[in-house]
C-alpha positions as a Markdown table, in Angstrom:
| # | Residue | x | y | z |
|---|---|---|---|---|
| 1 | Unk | 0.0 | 0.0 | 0.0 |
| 2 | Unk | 1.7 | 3.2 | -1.0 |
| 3 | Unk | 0.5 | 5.0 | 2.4 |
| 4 | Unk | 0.4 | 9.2 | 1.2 |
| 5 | Unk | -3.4 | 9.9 | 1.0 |
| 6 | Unk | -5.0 | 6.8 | 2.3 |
| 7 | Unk | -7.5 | 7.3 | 5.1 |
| 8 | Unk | -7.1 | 5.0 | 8.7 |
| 9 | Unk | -9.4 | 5.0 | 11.2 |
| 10 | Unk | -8.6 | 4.1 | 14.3 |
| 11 | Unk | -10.6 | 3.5 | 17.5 |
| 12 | Unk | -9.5 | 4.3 | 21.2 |
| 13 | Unk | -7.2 | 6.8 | 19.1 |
| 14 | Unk | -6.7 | 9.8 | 21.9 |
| 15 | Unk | -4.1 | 8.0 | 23.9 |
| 16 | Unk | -1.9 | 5.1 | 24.6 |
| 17 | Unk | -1.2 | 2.8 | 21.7 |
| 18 | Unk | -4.2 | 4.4 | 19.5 |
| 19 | Unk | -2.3 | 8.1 | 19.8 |
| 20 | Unk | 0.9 | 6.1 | 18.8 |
| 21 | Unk | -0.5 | 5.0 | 15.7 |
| 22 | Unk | -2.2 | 8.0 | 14.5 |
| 23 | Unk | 1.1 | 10.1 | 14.7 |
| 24 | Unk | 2.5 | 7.1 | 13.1 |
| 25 | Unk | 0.0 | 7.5 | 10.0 |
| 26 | Unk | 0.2 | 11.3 | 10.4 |
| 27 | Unk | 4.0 | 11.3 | 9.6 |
| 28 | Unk | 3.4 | 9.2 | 6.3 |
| 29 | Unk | 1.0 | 11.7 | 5.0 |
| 30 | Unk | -2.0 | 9.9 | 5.7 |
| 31 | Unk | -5.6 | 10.7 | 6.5 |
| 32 | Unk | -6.4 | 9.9 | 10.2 |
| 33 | Unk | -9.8 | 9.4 | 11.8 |
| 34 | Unk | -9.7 | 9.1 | 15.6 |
| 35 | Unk | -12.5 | 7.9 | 17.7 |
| 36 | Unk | -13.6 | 7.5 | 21.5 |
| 37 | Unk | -15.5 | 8.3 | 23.8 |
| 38 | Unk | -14.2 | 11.5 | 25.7 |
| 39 | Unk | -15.2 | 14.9 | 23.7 |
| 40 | Unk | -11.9 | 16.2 | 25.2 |
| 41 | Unk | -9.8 | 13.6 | 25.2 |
| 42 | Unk | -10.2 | 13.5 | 21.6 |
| 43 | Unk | -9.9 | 17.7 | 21.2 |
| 44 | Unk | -6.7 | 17.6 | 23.7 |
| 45 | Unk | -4.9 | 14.8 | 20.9 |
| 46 | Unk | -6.4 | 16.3 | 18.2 |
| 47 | Unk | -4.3 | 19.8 | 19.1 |
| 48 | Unk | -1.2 | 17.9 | 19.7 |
| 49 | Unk | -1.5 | 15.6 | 16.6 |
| 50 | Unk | -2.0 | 18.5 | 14.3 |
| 51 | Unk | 1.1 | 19.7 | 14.8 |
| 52 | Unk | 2.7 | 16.5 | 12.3 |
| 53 | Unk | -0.3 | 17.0 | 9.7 |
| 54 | Unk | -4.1 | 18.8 | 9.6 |
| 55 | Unk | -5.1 | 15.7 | 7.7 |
| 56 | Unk | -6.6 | 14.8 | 10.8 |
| 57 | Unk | -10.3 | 14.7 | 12.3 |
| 58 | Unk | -12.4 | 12.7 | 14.8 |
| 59 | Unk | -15.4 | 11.4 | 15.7 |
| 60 | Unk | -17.6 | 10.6 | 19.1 |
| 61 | Unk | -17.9 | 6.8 | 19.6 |
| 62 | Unk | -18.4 | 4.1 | 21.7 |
| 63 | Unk | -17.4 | 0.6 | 20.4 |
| 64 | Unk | -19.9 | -0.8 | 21.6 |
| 65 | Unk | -22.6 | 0.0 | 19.7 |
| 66 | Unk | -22.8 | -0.8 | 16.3 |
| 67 | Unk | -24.7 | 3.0 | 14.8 |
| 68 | Unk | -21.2 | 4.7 | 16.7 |
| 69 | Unk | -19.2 | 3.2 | 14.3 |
| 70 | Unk | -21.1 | 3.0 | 11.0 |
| 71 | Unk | -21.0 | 7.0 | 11.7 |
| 72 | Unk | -17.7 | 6.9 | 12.1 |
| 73 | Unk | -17.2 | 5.2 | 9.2 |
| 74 | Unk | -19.8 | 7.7 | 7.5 |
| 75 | Unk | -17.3 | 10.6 | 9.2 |
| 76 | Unk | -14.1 | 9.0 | 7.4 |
| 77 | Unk | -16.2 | 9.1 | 4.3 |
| 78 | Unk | -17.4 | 12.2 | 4.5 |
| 79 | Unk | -14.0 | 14.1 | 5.2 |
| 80 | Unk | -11.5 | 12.2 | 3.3 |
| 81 | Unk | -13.2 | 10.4 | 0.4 |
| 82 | Unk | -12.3 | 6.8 | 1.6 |
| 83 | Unk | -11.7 | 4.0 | 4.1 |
| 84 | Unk | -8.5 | 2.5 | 3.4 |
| 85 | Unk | -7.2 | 1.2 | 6.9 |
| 86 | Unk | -9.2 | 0.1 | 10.1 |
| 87 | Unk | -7.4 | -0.2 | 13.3 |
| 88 | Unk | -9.6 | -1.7 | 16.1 |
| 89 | Unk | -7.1 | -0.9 | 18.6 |
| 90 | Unk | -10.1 | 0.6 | 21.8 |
| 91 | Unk | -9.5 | -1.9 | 24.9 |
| 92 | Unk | -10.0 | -2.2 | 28.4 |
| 93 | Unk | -8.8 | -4.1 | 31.3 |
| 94 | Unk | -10.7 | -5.5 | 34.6 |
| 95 | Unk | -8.8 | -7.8 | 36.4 |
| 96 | Unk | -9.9 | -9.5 | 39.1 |
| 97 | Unk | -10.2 | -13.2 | 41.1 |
| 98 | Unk | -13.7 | -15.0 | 39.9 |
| 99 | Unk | -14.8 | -14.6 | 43.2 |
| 100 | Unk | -14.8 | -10.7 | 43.2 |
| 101 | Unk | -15.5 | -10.4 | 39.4 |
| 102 | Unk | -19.0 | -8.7 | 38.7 |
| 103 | Unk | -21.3 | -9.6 | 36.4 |
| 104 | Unk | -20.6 | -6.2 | 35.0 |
| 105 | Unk | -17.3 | -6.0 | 35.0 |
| 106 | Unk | -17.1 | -9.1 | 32.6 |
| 107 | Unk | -19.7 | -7.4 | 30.5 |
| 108 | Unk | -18.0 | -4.3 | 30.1 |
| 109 | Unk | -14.4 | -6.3 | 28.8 |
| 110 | Unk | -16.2 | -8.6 | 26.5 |
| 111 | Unk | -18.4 | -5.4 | 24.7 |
| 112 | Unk | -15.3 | -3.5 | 24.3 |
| 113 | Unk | -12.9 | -6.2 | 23.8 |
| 114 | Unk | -14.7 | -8.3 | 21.6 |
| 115 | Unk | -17.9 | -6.8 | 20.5 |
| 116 | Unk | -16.1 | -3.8 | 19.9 |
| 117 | Unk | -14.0 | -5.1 | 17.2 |
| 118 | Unk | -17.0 | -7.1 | 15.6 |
| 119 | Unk | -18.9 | -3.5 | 15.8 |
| 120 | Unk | -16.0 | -1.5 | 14.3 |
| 121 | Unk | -15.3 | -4.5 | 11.5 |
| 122 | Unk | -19.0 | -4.9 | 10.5 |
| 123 | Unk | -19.4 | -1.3 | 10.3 |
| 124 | Unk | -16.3 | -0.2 | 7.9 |
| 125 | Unk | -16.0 | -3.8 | 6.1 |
| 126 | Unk | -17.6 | -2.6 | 2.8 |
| 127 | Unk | -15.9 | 0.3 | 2.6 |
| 128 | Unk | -12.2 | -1.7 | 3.5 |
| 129 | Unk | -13.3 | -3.7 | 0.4 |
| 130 | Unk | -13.3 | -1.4 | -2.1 |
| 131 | Unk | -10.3 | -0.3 | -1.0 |
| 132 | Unk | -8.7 | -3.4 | -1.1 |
| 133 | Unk | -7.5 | -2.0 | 2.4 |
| 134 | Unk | -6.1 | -3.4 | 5.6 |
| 135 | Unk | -8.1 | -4.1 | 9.0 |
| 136 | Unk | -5.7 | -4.7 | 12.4 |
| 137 | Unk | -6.7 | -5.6 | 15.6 |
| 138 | Unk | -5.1 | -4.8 | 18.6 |
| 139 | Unk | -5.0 | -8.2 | 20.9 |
| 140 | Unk | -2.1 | -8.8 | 23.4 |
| 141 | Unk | -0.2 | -11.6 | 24.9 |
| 142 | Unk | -2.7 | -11.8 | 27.2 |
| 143 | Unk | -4.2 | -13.6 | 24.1 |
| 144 | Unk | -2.1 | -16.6 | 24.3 |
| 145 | Unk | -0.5 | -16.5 | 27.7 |
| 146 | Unk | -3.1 | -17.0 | 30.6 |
| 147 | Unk | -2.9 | -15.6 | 34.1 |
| 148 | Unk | -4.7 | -15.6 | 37.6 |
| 149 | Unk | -6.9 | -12.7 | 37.9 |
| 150 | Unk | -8.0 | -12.4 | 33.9 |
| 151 | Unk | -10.4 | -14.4 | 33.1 |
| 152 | Unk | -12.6 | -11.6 | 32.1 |
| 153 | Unk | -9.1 | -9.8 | 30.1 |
| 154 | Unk | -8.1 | -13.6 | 28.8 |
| 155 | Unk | -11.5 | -14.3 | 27.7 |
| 156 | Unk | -11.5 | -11.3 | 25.6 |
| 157 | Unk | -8.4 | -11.3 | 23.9 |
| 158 | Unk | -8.1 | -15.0 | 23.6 |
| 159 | Unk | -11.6 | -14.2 | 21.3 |
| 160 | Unk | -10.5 | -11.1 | 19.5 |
| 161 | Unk | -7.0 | -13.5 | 18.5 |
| 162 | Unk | -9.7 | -16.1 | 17.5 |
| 163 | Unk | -12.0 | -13.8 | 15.6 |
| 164 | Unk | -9.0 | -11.9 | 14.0 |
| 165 | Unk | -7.6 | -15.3 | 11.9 |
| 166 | Unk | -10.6 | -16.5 | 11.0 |
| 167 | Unk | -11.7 | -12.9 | 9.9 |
| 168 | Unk | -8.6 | -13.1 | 7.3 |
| 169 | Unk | -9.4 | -16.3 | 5.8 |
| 170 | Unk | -13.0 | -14.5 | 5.5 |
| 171 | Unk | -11.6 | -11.9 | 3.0 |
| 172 | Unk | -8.3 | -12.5 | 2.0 |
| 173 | Unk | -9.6 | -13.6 | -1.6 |
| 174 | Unk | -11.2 | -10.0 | -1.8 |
| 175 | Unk | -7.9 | -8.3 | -1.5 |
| 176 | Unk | -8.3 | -7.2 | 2.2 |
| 177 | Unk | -5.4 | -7.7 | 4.6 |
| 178 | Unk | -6.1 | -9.2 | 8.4 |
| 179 | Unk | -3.3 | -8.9 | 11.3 |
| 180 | Unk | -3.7 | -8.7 | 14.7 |
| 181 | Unk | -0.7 | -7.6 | 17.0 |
| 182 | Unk | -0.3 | -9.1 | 20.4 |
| 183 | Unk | 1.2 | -6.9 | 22.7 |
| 184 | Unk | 2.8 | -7.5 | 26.2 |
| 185 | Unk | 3.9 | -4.0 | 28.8 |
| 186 | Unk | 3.4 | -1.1 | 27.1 |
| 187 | Unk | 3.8 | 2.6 | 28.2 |
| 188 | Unk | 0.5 | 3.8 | 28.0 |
| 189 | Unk | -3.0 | 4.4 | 30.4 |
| 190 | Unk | -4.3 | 1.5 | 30.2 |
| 191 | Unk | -6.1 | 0.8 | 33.6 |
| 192 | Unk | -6.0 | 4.3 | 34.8 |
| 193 | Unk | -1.8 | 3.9 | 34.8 |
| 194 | Unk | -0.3 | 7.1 | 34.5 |
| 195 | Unk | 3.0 | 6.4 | 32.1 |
| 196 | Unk | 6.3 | 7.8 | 33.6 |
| 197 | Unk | 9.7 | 7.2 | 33.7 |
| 198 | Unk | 9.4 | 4.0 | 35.2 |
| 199 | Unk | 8.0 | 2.7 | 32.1 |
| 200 | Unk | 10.7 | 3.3 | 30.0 |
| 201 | Unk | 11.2 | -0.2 | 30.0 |
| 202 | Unk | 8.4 | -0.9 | 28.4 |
| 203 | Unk | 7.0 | -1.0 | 24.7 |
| 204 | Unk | 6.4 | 2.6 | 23.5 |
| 205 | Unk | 3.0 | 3.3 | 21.9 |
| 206 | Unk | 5.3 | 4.7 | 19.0 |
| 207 | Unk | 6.5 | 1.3 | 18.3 |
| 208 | Unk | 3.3 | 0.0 | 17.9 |
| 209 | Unk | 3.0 | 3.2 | 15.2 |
| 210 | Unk | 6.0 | 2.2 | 13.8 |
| 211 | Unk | 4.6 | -1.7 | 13.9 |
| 212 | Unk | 1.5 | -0.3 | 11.8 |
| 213 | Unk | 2.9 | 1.4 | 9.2 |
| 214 | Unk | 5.4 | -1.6 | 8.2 |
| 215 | Unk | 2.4 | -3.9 | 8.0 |
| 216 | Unk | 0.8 | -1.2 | 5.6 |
| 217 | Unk | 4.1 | -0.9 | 3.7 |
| 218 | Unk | 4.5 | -4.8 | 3.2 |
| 219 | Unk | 4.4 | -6.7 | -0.5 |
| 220 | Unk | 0.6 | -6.8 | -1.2 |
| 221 | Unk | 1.9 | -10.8 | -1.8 |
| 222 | Unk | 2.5 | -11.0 | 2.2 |
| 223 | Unk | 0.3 | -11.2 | 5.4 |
| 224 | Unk | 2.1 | -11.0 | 8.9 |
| 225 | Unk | -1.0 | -12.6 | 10.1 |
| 226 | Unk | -0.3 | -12.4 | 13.8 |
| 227 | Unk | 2.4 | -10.8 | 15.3 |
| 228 | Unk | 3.7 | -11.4 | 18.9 |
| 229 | Unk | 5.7 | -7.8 | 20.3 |
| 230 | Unk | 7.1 | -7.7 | 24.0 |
| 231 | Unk | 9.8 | -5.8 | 25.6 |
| 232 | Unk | 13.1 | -6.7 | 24.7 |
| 233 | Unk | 14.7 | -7.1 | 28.4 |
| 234 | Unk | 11.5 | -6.9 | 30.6 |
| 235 | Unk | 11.6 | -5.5 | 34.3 |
């Protein structure tokens, strides 16, 4: 995909890992769409971003239900012409012994987690197609590796990792491209952490930006499928 001028949306796109990628996208002259569900959240990245490229816009959202995203979509359309590139990268994380885990709780993870991705890959599919663009899915180790206190977090990624593969055997014979990347530590706010110093350490939401636009750069012949990051010498 020769990147200048192609339009990405991305989900969960005011901080963390989403912010990461859209300044990624933004520094190979791309059209970016961010979306979530804080008014200034979005506004406060939206400032910042602009200052790499004004090819930039956002829209209100919540994964979670299905009309938030086809007006996304409809948002991407609308301002840039097209939907090239869809990064479901919105997440959340409860963690918590099954004794102590709500009902709730387990509810919220799987609707973002899951759902969301289903939401946000039902809504911009037919526009992805005629593209011939690229949909990426932001899972995590926690996708593979199990631990005690996640079985709301596990259950959820282990699903989106699931739902990713088979998506790509789905579509791959219509020219669209499927990865998901599986994440371990990274520097961001994920569960209401506050990234310092301390996490320097860790995986840098730029590399996950950096991560994005190789995938997008690749031989339209390859598919990295599924791609495992982690921090190179962990804490």
């Amino acid at each position: 995909m020769m990147l200048k001028g192609k339009t990405v949306l991305i989900t969960g796109g005011s901080k963390g890992i989403g912010y990461g990628i859209a300044a990624a996208c933004l520094e190979k002259d791309m059209n970016v769409v961010i979306s979530g569900r804080k008014v200034s959240d979005l506004k406060q990245a939206i400032t910042e971003l602009k200052k790499i490229s004004d090819h930039i816009t956002y829209a209100v959202a919540d994964v979670r239900n299905l009309a938030d995203q086809e007006k996304s979509v409809e948002k991407a359309i609308a301002t840039f012409g097209s939907l090239d590139v869809l990064i479901a990268n919105a997440g959340v994380g409860h963690f918590a012994p099954i004794e102590t885990m709500t009902s709730e709780l387990w509810k919220d993870t799987i609707d973002i987690n899951l759902t969301g991705v289903f939401n946000s890959v039902k809504a911009g599919l037919s526009e992805i197609e005629k593209s011939q663009g690229y949909i990426i899915t932001m899972a995590s180790l926690a996708g593979t590796n199990f631990f005690a206190s996640g079985t709301a977090y596990n259950a959820s990624k282990f699903g989106l990792v699931g739902f990713t593969q088979a998506l790509m055997l789905d579509v791959r014979k219509k020219g669209i491209k499927v990865t998901t990347i599986m994440p371990g530590s990274v520097a961001t706010h994920f569960n209401n952490h506050t990234p310092g110093e301390g996490d320097a350490w860790k995986i840098q939401p730029e590399d996950i930006g950096q991560i994005v636009v190789d995938l997008l750069s690749m031989p339209e012949r390859t598919l990295p499928s599924k791609i495992e990051v982690r921090p190179s010498i962990p804490k």
